[in-house]
Backbone as a ProteinNet text record, in pm:
[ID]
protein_1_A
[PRIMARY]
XXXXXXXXXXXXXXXXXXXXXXXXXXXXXXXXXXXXXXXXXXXXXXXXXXXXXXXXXXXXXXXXXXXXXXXXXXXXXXXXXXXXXXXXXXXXXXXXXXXXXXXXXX
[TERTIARY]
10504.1	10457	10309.7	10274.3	10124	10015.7	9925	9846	9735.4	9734.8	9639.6	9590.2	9469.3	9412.4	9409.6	9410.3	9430.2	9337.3	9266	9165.4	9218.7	9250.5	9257.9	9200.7	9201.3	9113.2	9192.5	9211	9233.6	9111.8	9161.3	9121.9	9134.4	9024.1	8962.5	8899	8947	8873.5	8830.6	8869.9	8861.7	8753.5	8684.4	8631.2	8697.4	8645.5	8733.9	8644.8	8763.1	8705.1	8755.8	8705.5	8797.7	8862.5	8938.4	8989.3	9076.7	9047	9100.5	9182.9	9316.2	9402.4	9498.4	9600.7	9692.2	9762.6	9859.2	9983.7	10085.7	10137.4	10214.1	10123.7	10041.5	9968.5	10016.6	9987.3	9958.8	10130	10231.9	10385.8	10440.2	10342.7	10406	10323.8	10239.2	10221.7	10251.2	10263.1	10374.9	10469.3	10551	10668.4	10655.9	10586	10532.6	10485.5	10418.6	10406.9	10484.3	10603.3	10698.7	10820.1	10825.7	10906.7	10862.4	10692	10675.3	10662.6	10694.2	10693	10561.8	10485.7	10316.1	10317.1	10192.4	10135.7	10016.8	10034.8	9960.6	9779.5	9770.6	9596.3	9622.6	9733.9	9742	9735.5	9820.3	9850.6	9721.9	9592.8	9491.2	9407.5	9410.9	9334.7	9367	9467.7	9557.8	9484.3	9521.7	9441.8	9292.9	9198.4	9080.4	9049.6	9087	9036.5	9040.5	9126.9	9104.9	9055.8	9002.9	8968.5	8802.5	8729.9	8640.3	8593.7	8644.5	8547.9	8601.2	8611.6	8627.4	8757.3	8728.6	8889	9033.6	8978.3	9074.1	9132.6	9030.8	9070.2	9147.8	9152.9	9242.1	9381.2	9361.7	9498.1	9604.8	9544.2	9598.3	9682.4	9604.8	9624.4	9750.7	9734.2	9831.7	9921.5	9987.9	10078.2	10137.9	10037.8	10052	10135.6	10089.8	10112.5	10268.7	10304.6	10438.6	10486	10483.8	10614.8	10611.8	10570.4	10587.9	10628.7	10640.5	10730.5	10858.4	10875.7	11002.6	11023	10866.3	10883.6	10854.4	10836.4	10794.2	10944.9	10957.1	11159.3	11108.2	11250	11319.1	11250.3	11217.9	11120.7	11215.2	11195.1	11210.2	11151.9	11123	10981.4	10947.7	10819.8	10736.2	10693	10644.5	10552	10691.6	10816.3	10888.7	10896.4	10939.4	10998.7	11129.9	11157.5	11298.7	11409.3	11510	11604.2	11564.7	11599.5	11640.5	11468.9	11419.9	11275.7	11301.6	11169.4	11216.1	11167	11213.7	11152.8	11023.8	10944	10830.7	10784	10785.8	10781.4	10637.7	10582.6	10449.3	10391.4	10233.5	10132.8	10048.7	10067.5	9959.7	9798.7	9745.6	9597.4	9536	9426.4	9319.5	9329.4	9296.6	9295.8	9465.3	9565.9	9702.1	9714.1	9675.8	9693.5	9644.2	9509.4	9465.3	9490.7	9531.6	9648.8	9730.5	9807.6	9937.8	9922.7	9805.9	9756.7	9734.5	9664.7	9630.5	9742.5	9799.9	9916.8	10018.3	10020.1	10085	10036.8	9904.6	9829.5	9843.8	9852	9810.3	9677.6
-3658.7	-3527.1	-3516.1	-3411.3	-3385.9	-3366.5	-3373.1	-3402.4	-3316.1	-3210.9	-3120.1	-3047.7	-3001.4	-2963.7	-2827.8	-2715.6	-2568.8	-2506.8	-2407.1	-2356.9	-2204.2	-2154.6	-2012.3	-1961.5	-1801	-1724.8	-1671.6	-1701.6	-1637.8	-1568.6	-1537.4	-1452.3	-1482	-1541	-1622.4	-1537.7	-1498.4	-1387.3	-1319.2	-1244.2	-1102.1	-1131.6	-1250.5	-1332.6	-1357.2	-1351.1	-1415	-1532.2	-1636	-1845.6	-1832.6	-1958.9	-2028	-2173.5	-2173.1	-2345.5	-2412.3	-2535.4	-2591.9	-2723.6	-2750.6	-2791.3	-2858.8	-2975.2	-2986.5	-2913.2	-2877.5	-2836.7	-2836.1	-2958.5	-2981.7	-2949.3	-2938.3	-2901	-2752.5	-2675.6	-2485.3	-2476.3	-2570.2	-2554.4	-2559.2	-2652.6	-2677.3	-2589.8	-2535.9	-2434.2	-2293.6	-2249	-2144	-2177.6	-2256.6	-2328	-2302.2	-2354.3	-2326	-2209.9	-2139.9	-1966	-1890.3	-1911.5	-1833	-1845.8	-1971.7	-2024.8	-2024.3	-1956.5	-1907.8	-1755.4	-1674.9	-1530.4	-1506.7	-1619.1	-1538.5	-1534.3	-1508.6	-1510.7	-1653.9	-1671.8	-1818	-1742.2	-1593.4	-1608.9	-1612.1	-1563.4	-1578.6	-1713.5	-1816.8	-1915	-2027.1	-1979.7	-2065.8	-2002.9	-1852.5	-1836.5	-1917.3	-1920.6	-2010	-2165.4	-2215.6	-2361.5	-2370.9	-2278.3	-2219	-2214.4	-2178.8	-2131.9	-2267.9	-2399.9	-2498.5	-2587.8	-2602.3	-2683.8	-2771	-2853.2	-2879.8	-2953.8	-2964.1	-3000.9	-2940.6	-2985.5	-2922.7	-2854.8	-2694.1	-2659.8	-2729.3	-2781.8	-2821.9	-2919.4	-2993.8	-3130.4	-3077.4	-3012.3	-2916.9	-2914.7	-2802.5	-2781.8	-2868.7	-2991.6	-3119.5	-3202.5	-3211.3	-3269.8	-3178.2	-3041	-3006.9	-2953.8	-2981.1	-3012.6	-3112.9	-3242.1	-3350.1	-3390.4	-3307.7	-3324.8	-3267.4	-3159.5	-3076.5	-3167.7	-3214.7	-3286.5	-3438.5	-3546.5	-3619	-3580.4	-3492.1	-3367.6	-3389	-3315.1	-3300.7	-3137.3	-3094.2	-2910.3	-2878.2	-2913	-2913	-2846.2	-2715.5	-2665.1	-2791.3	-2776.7	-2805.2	-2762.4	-2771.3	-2699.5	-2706.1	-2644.1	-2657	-2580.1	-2625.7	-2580.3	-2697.6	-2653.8	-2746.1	-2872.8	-2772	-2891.3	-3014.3	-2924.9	-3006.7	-3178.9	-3226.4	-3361.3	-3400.7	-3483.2	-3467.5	-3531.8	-3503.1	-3551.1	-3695.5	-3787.3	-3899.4	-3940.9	-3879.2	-4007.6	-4094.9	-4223.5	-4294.9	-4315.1	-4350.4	-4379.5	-4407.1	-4326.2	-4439.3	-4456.6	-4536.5	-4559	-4565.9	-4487.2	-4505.6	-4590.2	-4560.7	-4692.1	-4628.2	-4752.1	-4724	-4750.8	-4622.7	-4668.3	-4592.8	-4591.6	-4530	-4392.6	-4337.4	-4238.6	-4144.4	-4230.3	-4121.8	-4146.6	-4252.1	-4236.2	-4119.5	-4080.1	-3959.6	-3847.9	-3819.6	-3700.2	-3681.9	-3790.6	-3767.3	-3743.9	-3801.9	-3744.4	-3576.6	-3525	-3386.3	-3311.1	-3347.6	-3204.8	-3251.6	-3362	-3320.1	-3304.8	-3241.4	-3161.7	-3035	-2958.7	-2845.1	-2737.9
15511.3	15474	15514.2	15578.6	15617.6	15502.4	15528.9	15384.1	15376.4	15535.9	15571.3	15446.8	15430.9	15367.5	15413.9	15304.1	15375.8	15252.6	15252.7	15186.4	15178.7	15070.9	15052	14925.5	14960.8	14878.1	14761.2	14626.4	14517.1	14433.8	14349.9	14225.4	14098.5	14029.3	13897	13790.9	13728.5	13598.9	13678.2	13783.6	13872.7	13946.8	13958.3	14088.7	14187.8	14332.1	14449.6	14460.6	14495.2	14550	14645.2	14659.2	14771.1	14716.3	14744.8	14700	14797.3	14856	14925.6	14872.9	14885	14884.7	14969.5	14944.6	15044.1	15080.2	15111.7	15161.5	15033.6	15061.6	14933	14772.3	14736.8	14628.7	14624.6	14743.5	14754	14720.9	14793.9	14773.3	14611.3	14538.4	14434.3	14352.6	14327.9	14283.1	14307.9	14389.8	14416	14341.2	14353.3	14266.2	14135.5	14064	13940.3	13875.2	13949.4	13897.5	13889.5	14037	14011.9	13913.1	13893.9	13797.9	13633.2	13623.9	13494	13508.1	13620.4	13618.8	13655.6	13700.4	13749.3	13898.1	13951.3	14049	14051.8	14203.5	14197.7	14119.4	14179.6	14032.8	13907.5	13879.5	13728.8	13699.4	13716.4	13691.6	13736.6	13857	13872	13786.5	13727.6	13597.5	13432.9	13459.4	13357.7	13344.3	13454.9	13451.6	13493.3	13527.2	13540.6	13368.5	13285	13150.9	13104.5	13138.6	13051.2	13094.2	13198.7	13300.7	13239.2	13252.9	13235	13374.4	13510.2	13550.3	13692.8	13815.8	13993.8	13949.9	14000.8	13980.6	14084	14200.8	14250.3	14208.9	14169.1	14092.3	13967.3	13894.6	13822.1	13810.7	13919	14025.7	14031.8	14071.3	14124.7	13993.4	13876.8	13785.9	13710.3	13691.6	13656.2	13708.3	13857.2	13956.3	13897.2	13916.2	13926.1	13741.2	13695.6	13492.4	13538.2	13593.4	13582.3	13646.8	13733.4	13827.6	13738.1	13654.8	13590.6	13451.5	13430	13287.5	13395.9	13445.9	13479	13515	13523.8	13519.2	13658	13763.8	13900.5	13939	13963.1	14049.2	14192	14205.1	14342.9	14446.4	14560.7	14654.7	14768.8	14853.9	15012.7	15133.9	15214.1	15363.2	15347.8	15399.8	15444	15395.2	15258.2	15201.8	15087.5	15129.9	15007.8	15048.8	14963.5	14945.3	14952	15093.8	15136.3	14995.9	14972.6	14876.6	14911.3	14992.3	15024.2	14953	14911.9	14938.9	14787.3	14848.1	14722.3	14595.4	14430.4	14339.3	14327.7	14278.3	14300.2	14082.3	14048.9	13913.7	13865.5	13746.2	13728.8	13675.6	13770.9	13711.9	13557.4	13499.4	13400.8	13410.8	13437	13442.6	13310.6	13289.8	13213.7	13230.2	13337.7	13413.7	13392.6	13378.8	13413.6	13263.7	13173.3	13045	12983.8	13052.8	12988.1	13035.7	13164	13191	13118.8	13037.8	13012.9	12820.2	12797.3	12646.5	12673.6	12781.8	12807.4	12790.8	12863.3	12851.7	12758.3	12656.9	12520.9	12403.2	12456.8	12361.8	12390	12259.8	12287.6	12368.1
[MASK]
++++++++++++++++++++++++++++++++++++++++++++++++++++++++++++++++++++++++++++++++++++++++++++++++++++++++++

């Protein structure tokens, strides 16, 4: 999977950014908005409001939080992930420990 980085312009509390991203990141969020009824600004205003530090770094984490839930839909194009690929089982670090305290908090 390509890992290109692609930069587009949304809309943040009725601000325009820019935020640059992978490929597969911009895929799975699409994924995710539409599958909660938003639009990708709603949904980067969404994780924009709780965010404390780089919004992309953000982004990433709560991509990254939905698809280890189990809430990431099915994808397909580009950026998806072919069926066949393989397990990969998680590491415990410091770092994903406290991702994974984050989003089962309120």
């Amino acid at each position: 999977m390509p890992s290109t980085v692609k930069k587009r312009s949304v809309v943040v509390a009725g601000h325009r950014t820019s935020i640059s991203l992978e490929i597969a990141f911009w895929d799975a969020l699409r994924a995710l908005a539409a599958a909660h009824g938003k639009t990708v600004n709603q949904l980067v205003s969404q994780i924009d409001s709780g965010r404390a530090g780089n919004l992309s770094s953000a982004i990433r984490v709560y991509v990254l939080t939905a698809a280890r839930d189990g809430r990431l839909p099915a994808q397909t194009g580009p950026g998806a992930v072919a069926e066949t690929a393989p397990e990969v089982s998680p590491v415990a670090t410091p770092a994903a420990e406290a991702i994974s305290s984050q989003s089962s908090n309120p």
